[in-house]
C-alpha positions as CSV (number, residue, x, y, z in Angstrom):
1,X,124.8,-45.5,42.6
2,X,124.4,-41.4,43.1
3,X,123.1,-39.6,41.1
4,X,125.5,-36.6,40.4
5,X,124.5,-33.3,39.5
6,X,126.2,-30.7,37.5
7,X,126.1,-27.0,37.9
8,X,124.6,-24.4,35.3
9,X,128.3,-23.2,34.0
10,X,127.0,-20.0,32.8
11,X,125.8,-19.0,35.8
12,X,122.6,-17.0,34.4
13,X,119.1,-17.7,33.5
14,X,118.1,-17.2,30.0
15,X,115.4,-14.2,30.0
16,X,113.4,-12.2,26.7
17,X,113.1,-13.1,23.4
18,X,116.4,-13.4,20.8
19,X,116.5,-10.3,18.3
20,X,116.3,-13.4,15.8
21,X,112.8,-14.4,17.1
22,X,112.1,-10.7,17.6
23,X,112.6,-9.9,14.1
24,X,110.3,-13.0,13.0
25,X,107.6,-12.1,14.9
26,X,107.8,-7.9,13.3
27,X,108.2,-10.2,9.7
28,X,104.4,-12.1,10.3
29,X,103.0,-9.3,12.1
30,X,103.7,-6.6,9.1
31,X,102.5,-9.1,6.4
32,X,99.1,-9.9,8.1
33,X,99.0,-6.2,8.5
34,X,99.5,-5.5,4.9
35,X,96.8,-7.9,4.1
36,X,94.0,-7.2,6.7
37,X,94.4,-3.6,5.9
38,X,92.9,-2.7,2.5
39,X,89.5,-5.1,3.4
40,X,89.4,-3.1,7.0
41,X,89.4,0.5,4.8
42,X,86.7,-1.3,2.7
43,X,84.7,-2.4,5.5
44,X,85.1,1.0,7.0
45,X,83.7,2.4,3.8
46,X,80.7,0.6,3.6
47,X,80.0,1.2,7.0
48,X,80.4,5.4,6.5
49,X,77.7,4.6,3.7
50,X,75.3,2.8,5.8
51,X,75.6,5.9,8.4
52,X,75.3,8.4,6.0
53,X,72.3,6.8,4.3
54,X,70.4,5.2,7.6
55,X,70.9,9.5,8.6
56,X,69.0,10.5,5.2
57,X,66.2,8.2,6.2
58,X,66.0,9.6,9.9
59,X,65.9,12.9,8.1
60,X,63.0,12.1,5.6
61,X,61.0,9.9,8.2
62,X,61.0,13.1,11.0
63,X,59.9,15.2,8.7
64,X,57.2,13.5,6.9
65,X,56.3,12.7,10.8
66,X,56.6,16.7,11.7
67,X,54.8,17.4,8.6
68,X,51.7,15.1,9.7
69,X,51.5,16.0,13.7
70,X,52.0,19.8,12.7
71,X,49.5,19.3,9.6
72,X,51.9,21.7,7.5
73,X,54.8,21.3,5.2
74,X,58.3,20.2,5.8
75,X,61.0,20.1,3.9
76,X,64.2,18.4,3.7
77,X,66.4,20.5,2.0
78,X,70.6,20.2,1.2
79,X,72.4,21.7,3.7
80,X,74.8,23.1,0.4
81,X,74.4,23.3,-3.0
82,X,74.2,19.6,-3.4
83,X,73.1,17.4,-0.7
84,X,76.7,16.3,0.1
85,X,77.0,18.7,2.5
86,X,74.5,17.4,4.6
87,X,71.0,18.4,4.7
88,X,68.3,20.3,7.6
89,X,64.2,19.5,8.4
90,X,62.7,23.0,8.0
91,X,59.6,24.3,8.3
92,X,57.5,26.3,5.8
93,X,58.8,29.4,7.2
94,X,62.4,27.9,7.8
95,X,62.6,27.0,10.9
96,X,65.0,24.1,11.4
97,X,63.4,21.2,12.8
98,X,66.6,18.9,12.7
99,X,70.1,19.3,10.9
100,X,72.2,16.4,9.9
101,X,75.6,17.8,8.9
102,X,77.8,15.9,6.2
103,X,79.7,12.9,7.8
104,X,82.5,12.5,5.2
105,X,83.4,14.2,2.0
106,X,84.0,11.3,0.1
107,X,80.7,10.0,0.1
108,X,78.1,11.3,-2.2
109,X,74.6,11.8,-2.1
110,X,72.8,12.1,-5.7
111,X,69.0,12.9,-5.8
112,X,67.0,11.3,-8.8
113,X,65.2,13.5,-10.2
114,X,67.7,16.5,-9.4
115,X,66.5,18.2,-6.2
116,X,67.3,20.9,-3.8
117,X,64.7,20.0,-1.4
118,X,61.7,17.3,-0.7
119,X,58.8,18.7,0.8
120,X,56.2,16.7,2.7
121,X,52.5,17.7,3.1
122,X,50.4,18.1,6.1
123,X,48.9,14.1,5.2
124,X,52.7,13.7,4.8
125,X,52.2,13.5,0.9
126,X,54.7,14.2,-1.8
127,X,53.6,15.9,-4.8
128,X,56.6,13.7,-6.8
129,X,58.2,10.7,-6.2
130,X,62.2,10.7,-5.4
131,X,65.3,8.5,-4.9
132,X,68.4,9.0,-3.2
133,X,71.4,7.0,-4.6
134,X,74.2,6.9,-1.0
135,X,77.7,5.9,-2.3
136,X,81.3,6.2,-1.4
137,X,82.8,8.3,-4.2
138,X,86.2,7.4,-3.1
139,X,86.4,4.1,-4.6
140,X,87.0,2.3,-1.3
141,X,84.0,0.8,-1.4
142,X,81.8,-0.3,-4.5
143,X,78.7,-0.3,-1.7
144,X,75.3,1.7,-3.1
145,X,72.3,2.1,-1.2
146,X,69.1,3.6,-2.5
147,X,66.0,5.5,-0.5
148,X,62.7,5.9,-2.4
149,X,59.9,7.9,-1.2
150,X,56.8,7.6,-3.0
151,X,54.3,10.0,-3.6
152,X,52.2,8.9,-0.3
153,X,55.0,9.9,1.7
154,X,56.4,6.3,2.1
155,X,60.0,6.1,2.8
156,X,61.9,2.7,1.7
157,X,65.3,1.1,0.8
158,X,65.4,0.5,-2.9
159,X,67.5,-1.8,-4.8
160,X,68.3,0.8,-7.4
161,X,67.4,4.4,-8.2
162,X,64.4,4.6,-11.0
């Protein structure tokens, strides 16, 4: 017995994707969009605050290490009025050592006790302890970080502000 074989009737080959399939596919794509997208602004948030702080304690560790090698004062002092708008490594007679301009404005950066400026000593001394508090004062992120520097000129991460 043969074996007959029938012709394709249509006469075309089915190419591409059906505008039914098409619109599923938009359908998943915009709802695992619309949930992925608030934790990504989050995650961004946290990681402007972790920049923003891990650039305070560059600041504060060059010039406690200026203020040793050059055996004279340097200060760390806010770029503005508060120290949200960055903040520059001077010397006594201010000459900037290093300026770290503000990454974002919606993060802020909140000496404890209120400060303009933190001056090291030429043993790279304080003459009062301080604390930074780094947050994201849009609300995207609940993420704090804290730098202490002691009065021997230590910097460190802190869990909280004193």
């Amino acid at each position: 017995m043969s074996k007959k074989i029938l012709p394709c009737t249509s006469g075309r080959r089915v190419r591409g994707f059906t505008l039914v399939e098409l619109i599923i596919t938009i359908a998943v794509a915009s709802i695992l969009l619309a949930i992925a997208i608030p934790s990504f602004r989050s995650m961004m948030s946290a990681n402007n605050v972790t920049n923003t702080y891990n650039d305070l304690l560059a600041a504060l560790r060059t010039a406690r290490a200026e203020a040793v090698t050059r055996n004279a004062p340097i200060r760390v002092k806010a770029a503005a009025s508060n120290w949200n708008g960055g903040w520059d490594v001077l010397t006594a007679n201010n000459t900037a050592v290093r300026s770290y301009p503000a990454r974002d404005t919606q993060f802020a950066v909140t000496p404890n006790p209120t400060v303009t400026e933190v001056t090291f000593d030429g043993r790279g001394a304080l003459t009062a302890q301080a604390c930074f508090e780094v947050k994201d004062s849009s609300g995207a992120s609940s993420r704090k970080k804290y730098v202490k520097i002691l009065k021997s000129g230590s910097v460190q991460n802190a869990s909280t502000c004193p």
